[in-house]
C-alpha positions in Angstrom: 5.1 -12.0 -2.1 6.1 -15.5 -0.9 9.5 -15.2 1.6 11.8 -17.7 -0.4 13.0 -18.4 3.3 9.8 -20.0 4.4 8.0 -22.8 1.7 4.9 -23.0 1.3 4.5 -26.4 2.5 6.6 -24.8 5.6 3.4 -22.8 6.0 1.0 -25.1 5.6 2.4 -27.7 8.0 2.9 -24.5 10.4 -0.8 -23.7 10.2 -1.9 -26.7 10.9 0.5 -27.7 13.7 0.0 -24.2 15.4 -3.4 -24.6 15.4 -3.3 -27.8 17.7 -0.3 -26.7 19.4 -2.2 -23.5 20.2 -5.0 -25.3 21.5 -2.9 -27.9 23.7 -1.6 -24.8 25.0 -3.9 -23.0 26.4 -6.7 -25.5 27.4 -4.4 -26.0 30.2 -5.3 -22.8 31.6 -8.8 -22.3 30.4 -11.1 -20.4 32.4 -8.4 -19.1 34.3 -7.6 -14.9 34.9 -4.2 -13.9 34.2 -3.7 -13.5 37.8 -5.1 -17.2 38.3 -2.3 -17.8 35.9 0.4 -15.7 36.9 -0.4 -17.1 40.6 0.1 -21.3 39.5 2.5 -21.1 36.9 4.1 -17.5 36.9 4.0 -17.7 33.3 2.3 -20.7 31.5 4.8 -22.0 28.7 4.2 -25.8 28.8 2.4 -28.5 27.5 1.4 -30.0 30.4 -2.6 -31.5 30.3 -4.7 -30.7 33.2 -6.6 -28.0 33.1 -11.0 -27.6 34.0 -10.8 -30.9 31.2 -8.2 -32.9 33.3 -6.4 -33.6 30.1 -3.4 -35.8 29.5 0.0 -33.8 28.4 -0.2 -32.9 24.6 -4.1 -33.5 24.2 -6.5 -31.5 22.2 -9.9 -30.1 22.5 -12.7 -29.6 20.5 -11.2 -27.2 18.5 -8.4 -29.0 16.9 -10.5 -32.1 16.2 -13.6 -30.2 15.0 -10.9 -29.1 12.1 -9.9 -32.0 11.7 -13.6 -33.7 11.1 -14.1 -30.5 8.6 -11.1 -31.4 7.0 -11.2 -35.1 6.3 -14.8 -34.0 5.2 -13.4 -32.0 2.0 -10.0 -33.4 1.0 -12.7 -36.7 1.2 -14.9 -34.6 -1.5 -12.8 -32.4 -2.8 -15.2 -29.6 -2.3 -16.7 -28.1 0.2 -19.9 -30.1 0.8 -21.9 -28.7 3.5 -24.3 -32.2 3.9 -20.8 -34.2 4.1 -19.3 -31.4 6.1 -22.4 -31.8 9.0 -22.4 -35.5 8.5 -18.9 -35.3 9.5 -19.3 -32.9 12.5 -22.6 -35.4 13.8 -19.8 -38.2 13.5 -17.7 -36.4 15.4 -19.9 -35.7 18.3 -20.9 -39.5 18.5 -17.1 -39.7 19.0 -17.9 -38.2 22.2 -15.7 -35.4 21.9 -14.2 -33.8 25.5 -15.5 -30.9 25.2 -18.6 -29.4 22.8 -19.9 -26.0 22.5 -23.8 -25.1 23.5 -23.9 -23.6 19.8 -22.2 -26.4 18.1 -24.1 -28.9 20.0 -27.5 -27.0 18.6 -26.5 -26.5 15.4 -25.3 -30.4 15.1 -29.0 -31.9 16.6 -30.3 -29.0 14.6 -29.2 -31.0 11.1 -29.9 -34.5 12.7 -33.5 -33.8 13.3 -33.8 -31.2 10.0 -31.5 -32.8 7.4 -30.7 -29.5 6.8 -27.1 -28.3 7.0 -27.8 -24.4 7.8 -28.8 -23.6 11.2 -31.6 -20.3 11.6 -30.1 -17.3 12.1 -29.2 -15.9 15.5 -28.0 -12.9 16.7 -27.1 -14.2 19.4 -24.7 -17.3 18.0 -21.5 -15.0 17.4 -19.4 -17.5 19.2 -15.8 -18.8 18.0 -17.0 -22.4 17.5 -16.7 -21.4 13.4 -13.6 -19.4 13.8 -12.0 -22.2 15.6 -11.8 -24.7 13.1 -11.5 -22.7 9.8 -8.2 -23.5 8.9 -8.7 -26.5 6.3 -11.1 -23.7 4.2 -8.1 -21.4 4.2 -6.0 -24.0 2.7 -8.5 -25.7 0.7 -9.9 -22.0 -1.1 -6.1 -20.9 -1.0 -5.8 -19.0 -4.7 -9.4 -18.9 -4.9 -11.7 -15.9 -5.8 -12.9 -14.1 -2.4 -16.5 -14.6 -3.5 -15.8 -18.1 -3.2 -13.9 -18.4 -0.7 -16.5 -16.9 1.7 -19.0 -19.1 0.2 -17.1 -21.8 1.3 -16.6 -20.4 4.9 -20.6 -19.9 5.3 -21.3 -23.3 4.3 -19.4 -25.1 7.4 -20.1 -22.5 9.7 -24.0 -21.8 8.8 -24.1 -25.4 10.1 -23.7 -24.3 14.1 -22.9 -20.5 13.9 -25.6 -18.0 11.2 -24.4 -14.5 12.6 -23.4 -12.2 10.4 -20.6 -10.9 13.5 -19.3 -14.5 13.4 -19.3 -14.8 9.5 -16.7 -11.7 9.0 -14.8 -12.7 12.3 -14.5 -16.4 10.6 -13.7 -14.8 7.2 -11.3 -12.2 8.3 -8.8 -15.1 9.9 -9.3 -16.9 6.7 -8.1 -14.5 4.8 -5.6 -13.4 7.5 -4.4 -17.2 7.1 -4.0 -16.9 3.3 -2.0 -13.9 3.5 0.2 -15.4 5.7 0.7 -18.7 3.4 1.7 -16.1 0.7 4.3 -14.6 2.5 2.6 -11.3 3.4 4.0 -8.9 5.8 1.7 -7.8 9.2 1.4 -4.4 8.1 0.0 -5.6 4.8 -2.5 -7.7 6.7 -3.5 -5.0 9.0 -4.0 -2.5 6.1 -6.0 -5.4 4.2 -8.4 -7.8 6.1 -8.1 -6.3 9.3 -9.2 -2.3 8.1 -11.7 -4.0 6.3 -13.3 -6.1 9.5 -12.6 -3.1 11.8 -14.6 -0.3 9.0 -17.9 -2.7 8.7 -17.6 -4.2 12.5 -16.0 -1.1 14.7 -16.8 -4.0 17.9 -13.6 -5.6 16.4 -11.5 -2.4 17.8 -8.8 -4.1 19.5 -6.2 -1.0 20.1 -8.5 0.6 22.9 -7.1 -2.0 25.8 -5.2 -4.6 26.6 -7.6 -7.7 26.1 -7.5 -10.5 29.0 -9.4 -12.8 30.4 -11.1 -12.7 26.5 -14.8 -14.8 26.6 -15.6 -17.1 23.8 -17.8 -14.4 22.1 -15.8 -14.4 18.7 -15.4 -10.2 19.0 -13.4 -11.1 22.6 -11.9 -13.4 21.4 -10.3 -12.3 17.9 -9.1 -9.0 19.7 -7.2 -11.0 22.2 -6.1 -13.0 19.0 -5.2 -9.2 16.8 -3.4 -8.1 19.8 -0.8 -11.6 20.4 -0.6 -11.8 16.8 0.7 -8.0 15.5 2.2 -7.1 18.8 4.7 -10.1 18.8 7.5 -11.1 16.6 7.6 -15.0 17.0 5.6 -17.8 17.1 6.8 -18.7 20.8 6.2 -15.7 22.1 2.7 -15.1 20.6 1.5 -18.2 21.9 2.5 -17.4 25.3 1.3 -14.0 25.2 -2.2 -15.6 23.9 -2.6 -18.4 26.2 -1.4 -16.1 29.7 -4.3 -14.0 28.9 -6.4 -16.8 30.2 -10.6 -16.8 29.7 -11.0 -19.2 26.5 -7.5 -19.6 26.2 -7.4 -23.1 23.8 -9.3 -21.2 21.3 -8.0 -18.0 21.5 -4.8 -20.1 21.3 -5.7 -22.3 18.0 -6.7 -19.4 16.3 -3.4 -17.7 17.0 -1.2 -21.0 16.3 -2.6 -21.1 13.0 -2.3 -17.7 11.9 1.3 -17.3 13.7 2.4 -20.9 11.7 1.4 -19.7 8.2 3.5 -16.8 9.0 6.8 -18.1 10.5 6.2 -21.9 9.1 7.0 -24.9 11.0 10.5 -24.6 11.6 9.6 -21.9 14.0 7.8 -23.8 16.0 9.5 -25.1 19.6 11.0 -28.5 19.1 9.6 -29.5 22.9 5.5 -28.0 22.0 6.3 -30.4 18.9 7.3 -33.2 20.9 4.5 -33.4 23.6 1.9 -32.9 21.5 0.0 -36.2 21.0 1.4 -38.4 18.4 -1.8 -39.5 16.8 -3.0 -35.4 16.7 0.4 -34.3 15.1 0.8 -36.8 12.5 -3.6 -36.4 11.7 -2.4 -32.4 11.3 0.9 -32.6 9.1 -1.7 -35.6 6.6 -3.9 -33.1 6.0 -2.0 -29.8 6.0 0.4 -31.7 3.1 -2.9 -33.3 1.6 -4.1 -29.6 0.9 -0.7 -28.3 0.0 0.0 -31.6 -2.8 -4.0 -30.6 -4.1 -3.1 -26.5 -3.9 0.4 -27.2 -6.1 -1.4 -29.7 -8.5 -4.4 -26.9 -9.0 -1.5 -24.2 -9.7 -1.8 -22.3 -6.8 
C-alpha cells in the first residue's frame, strides 16, 4: 500500500511538520469568521504571527507544543506511560504555555491534586484538546494491533478529555494518520475509519454543509477538518482552505497539517511555511518525527 514515491520517513517528517505548520497557520486568524478573514487578508496564506495571541511570525500554540510534551514523554519511555505522560503535560503548563484550554487546564490540576492520571468522565469534555496533539501515538502505535492502539490513545487523553465523543474523534484521526503513513488512498480512508466514526457517531456527518467558522467542540471541529482534507488535492491548498474557515482555526489547522503530511510527505510542503516556522519548533518536530520513524523501522514496522 506504501507509494514508493513518498518514504515513509517522508511521512513521518510530513506529519509532524504539518502539524505545527498547521497550527502557525491558522492561530493567526483564530476566532475570526471567514468574512473577518476574507475582509483583512482576502485570503489568509501566510505565516505571519499576530493573531487574538499577538504572536511572533512562525510561532506555535498549545497545540503543537502539547505534542510535543506527549511526545518527549514516550520516546523518553518507550511506552505510553500515562503517569509520565501527565507529569509531562504539568511540566508543560509550568512552562507557562501561551495559550491553555479550560479542559486541559482541569484535567492537568485534576492529576496534581489526585495523582491520578484519568480525569472523571464528562459529557460535556468532547473538546479537541486530545485530538490536537495525537500525532506522536499515531507514530509511536504505527503497526500496532487497533486494540492497542486505542488503549494508548485513551491513556493521554483520559488525562484532560473522558468523553466517549472525544475518544472516537481522537481515534478516528489516529488511524486516519496511520493510513496515510501507509500510503493509503482517500477513498480507502473514507470507506475505513471515517464510515466507521460516521455509523457509531452520525454527529460526525460532515457532507450536509459547508463547515466554517468551526468551534473547538471536537465534532465542529473534525468536520471542518473531513471537509479540507477529502475535498482538496494538496497539502497547500488544504491548509488554506482549513485555516480561511476561521473559528478555532490553529487547531482545526494542526489536525489537518498532520493528516495532509502523512499523506503527501514533506516534500510537499511550501518551502516559505517551512522557512518561517520557528527554528527551535521545526527542528523539536523533524527529532521526534525521525526518533519514532528510527524506533518503527528497528520494531519492523
Amino acid at each position: 500500500m506504501l507509494s514508493a514515491s513518498i518514504s515513509l520517513e517522508s511521512r513521518f517528517v510530513g506529519a509532524y511538520l504539518g502539524l505545527a505548520i498547521g497550527d502557525a497557520l491558522g492561530a493567526s486568524v483564530e476566532f475570526m469568521t471567514p468574512n473577518e478573514i476574507r475582509h483583512q487578508f482576502g485570503v489568509h496564506q501566510k505565516i505571519i504571527g499576530g493573531g487574538w495571541l499577538n504572536l511572533k511570525a512562525g510561532q506555535v500554540t498549545d497545540d503543537t507544543t502539547m505534542a510535543l510534551a506527549l511526545g518527549g514523554a514516550i520516546l523518553e519511555d518507550a511506552d505510553v506511560n500515562a503517569f509520565s505522560i501527565a507529569d509531562a503535560f504539568s511540566q508543560w503548563l509550568r512552562n507557562k504555555p501561551v495559550d491553555v484550554g479550560n479542559t486541559v487546564r482541569r484535567g492537568i490540576v485534576h492529576y496534581r491534586n489526585s495523582g491520578q492520571p484519568v480525569s472523571p468522565e464528562n459529557e460535556y469534555d468532547a473538546g479537541n484538546g486530545a485530538c490536537m496533539r495525537c500525532l506522536p501515538i499515531a507514530l509511536h502505535t504505527f503497526g500496532q494491533a487497533r486494540e492497542d492502539v486505542q488503549m494508548a490513545s485513551r491513556l493521554q487523553a483520559h488525562i484532560t478529555h473522558h468523553n466517549k465523543v472525544s475518544d472516537a474523534g481522537t481515534e478516528c484521526i489516529i488511524f486516519l494518520v496511520q493510513m496515510a503513513l501507509q500510503g493509503a488512498t482517500k477513498p480507502q480512508m473514507l470507506a475505513g475509519p471515517v464510515a466507521e466514526l460516521l455509523l457509531n457517531y452520525p454527529c460526525y456527518v460532515f457532507r450536509d454543509k459547508k463547515c466554517d467558522n468551526p468551534s473547538a467542540y471536537i465534532v465542529d471541529t473534525l468536520r471542518a477538518v473531513f471537509q479540507s482534507i477529502f475535498d482538496t488535492d494538496d497539502f497547500e491548498t488544504c491548509l488554506i482552505d482549513v485555516v480561511n474557515r476561521g473559528g478555532d482555526a490553529d487547531t482545526t489547522g494542526t489536525i489537518a497539517g498532520m493528516l495532509a503530511g502523512g499523506l503527501y510527505g514533506v516534500e510537499a510542503i511550501p518551502a516559505a511555511w517551512l522557512k518561517s516556522l520557528n527554528s527551535d519548533i521545526r527542528a523539536a518536530c523533524e527529532y521526534q518525527a525521525r526518533e519514532f520513524y528510527a524506533r518503527s523501522e528497528a520494531n519492523g514496522t
